[in-house]
C-alpha positions in Angstrom: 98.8 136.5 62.0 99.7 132.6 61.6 100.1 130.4 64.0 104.1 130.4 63.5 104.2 134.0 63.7 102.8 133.8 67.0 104.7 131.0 68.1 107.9 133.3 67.1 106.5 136.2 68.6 106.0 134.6 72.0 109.5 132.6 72.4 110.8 136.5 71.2 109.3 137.8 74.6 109.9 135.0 76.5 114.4 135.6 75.1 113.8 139.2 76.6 112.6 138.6 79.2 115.2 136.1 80.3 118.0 138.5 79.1 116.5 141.6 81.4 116.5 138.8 84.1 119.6 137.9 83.6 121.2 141.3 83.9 119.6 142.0 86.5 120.7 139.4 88.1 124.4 140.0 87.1 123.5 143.8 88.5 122.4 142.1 92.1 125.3 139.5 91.9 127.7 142.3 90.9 126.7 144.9 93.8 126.9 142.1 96.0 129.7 141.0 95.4 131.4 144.5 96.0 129.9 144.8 99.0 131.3 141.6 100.2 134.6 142.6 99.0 135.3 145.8 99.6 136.2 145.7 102.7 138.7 142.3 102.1 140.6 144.4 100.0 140.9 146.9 102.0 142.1 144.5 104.8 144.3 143.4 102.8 145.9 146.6 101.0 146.4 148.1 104.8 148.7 144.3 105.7 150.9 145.3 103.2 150.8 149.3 103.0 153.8 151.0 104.8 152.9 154.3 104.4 149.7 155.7 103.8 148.9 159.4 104.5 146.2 161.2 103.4 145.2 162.3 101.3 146.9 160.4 99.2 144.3 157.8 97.4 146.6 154.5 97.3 149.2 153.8 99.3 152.9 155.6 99.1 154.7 152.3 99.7 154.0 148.7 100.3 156.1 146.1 102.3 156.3 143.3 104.6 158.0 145.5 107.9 154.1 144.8 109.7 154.0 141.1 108.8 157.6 140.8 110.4 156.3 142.7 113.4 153.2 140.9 114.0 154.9 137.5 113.0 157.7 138.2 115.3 155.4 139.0 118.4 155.3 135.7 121.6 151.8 137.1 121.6 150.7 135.7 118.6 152.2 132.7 118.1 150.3 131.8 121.7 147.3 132.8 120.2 147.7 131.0 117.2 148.3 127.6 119.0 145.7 128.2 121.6 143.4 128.8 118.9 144.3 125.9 116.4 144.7 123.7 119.5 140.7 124.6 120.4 139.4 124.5 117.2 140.9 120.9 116.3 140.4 118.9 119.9 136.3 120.8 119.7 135.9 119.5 116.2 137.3 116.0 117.4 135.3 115.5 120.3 132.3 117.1 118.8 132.7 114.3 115.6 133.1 111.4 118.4 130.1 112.1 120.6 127.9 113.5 117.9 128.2 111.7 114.8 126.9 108.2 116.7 123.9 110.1 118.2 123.0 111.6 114.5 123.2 107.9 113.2 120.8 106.8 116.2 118.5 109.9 115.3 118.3 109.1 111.9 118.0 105.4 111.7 117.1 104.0 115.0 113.8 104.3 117.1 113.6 104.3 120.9 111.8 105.9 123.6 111.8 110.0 123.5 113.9 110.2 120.3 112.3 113.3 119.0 112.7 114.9 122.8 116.1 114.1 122.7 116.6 115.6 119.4 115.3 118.4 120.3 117.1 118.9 123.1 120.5 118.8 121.3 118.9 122.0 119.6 117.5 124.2 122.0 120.4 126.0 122.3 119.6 128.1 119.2 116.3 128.9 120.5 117.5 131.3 123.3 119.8 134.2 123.4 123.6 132.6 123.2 124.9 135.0 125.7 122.5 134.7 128.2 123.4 130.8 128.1 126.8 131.2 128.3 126.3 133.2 131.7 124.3 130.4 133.0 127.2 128.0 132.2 129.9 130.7 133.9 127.9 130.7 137.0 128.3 127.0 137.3 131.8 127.1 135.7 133.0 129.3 138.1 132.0 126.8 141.0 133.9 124.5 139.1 137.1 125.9 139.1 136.6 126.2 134.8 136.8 129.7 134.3 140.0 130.8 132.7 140.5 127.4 132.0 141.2 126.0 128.5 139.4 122.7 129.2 136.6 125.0 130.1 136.6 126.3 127.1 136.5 123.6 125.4 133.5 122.3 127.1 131.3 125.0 126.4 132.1 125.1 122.7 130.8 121.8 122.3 127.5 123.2 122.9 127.6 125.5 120.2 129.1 122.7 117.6 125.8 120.7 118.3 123.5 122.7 115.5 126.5 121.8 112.9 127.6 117.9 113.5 124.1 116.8 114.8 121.3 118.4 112.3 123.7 117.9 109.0 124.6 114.6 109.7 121.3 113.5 110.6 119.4 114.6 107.2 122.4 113.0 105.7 121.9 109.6 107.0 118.3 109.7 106.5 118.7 110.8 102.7 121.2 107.2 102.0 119.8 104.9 99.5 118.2 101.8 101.3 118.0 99.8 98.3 121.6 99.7 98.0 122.2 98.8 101.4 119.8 96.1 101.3 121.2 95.2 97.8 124.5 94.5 99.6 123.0 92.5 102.5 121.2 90.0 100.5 124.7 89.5 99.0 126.4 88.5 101.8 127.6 91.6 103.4 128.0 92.3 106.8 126.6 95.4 108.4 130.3 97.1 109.1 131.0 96.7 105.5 128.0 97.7 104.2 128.5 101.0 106.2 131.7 101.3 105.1 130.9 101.3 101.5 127.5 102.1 100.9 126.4 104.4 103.7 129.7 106.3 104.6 130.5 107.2 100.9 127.0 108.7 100.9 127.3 110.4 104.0 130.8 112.1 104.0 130.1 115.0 101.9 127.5 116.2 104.8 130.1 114.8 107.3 133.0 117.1 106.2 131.0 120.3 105.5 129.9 119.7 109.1 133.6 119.2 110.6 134.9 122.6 108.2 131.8 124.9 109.7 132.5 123.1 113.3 136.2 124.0 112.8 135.3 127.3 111.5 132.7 128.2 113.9 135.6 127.3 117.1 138.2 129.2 115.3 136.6 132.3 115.4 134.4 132.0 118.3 134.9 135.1 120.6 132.2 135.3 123.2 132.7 132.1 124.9 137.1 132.6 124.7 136.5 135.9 126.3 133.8 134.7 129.3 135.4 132.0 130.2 138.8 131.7 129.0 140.4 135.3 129.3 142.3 136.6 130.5 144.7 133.4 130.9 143.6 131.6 127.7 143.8 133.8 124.8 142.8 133.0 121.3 143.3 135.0 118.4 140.3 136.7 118.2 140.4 137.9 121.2 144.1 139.8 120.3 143.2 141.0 117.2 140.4 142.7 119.2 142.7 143.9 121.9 145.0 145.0 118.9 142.2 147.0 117.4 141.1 148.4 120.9 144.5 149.6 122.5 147.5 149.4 119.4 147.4 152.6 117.0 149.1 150.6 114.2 146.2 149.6 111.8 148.3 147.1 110.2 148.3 145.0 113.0 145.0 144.3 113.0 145.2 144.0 109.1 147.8 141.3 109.3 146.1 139.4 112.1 142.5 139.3 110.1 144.6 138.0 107.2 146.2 135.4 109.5 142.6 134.6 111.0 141.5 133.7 107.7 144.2 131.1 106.2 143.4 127.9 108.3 139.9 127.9 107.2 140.8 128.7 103.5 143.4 125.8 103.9 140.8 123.5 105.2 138.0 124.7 102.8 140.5 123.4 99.5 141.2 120.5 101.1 138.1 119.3 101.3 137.2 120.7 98.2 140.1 118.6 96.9 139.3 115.6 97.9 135.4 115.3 97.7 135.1 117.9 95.2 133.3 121.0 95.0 130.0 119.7 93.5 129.9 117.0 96.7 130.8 120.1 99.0 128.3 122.4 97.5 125.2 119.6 98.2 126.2 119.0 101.6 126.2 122.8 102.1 123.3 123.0 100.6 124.3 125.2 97.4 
C-alpha cells in the first residue's frame, strides 16, 4: 500500500470517528436537553390547562381563567414587589461595596490581602443553613427578624461568591499594555479606567449583577428564616400555594411568573454586550 493510500485510509478513520463522536454527542445533548425540559413544559401546559382529567393524555381545554385568578390575588402583587424590591436594592448594594474591594483585590497590594480575600469566601465553605442560624440568633437580638432590612442584610452575604470572585479575575485578566499605552499619552487615571479597563471589565461585571439578581430573586431559605411570616417573597407563596391550595395551576402560573424578570434581565444584557461577551464572562 502507497503512502497516499495510507494517508487516505487514516484521515477515513479519523472522519468516523468524529462522526460517531459527534452523534453521540447530539444523543447526550439531546437526552439532556429533554430532561431539562420536560418538566418546563409541563409547567407551562398546566398555567394554561382549564381542564385536565385523566385519563385523558392532553388537556380538554386551555385558557387564561388561572392567570386572571392568580393575577388578580393582593397576595401576589405583595410578593412580587417585596421580591423585585429585594432583589434590586441587594444587587445595588452588593455592586457598591463589592466591586471597589474586587478592584483592590485584584490590583492593589497591602497587608493581609489574601486573608481578606478569603474571608469574603468562607461562606461557601460551611453548610448555608447552619450560618444563617448563627446570624438569626444575633438577628433576633437585633430586633431583624421579620424585618425586610434584615433580609437584606443577610443576602449580601450570599451575593459575596458572585460580585467579588468574578470581578476580581476580571480585573486581573485587563490588558496592562493598553493602560499604560494610554498613560504615556497623557491620560489620566479616571479616564483610563473609563475606557480601557471598564470596557474590559463589564462583561464579567454584568454576568455578576444578573446571577446576583437572580440568586436574591429566588432565594428561599434566608426569606423564610428571617423574613416570614411578615415579609413574604414569592417563593415563599408559590411554596405555600403548592403546600395548602389544591389548584395546580396556581403554582403553575406563579413558576411562570418567577421566571420572567430574570429572562427579561438575561436579553437585556445579552442585548447590549452581546451574547459572545456574556458567554466569556460566564465562562461558556
Amino acid at each position: 500500500m502507497s503512502v497516499r493510500e495510507l494517508r487516505q485510509a487514516g484521515l477515513a478513520g479519523i472522519g468516523s470517528s468524529r462522526i460517531r463522536a459527534n452523534w453521540a454527542g447530539i444523543a447526550i445533548a439531546a437526552l439532556l436537553s429533554l430532561f431539562i425540559l420536560t418538566p418546563l413544559v409541563n409547567v407551562a401546559i398546566w398555567a394554561f390547562t382549564e381542564v385536565w382529567r385523566y385519563p385523558a393524555v392532553i388537556p380538554q381545554k386551555f385558557g387564561f381563567r388561572f392567570w386572571a385568578d392568580v393575577l388578580s390575588r393582593g397576595d401576589v402583587h405583595l410578593a412580587m414587589t417585596t421580591s423585585l424590591s429585594l432583589a434590586a436594592i441587594v444587587t445595588a448594594l452588593s455592586a457598591l461595596i463589592c466591586l471597589p474591594a474586587s478592584y483592590a483585590f485584584a490590583r492593589l497590594n497591602f497587608p493581609g490581602r489574601n486573608l481578606f480575600f478569603m474571608s469574603f469566601l468562607t461562606v461557601y465553605a460551611f453548610p448555608k443553613f447552619g450560618l444563617y442560624i448563627t446570624i438569626a440568633t444575633i438577628f433576633l437580638g437585633l430586633g431583624l427578624i421579620g424585618n425586610f432590612w434584615g433580609v437584606v442584610l443577610i443576602q449580601l452575604v450570599s451575593t459575596l461568591m458572585f460580585m467579588v470572585w468574578i470581578p476580581v479575575s476580571a480585573f486581573q485578566n485587563v490588558d496592562r499594555r493598553q493602560e499604560e499605552a494610554a498613560r504615556d499619552v497623557g491620560a489620566s487615571q479616571l479616564r483610563v479606567f473609563w475606557s480601557i479597563t471598564l470596557p474590559q471589565v463589564l462583561p464579567a461585571i454584568s454576568a455578576a449583577v444578573l446571577l446576583t439578581f437572580v440568586n436574591t430573586f429566588y432565594e428561599t431559605e434566608v426569606a423564610w428564616l428571617i423574613g416570614a411570616p411578615e415579609v413574604r417573597t414569592v417563593p415563599l407563596l408559590m411554596v405555600r400555594f403548592i403546600n395548602s391550595e389544591l389548584v395546580v395551576q396556581y403554582g403553575a402560573v406563579l413558576s411562570l411568573l418567577l421566571w420572567v424578570p430574570s429572562f427579561i434581565l438575561l436579553m437585556l444584557v445579552r442585548r447590549f454586550l452581546g451574547a459572545q461577551a456574556l458567554g466569556r464572562a460566564l465562562g461558556a
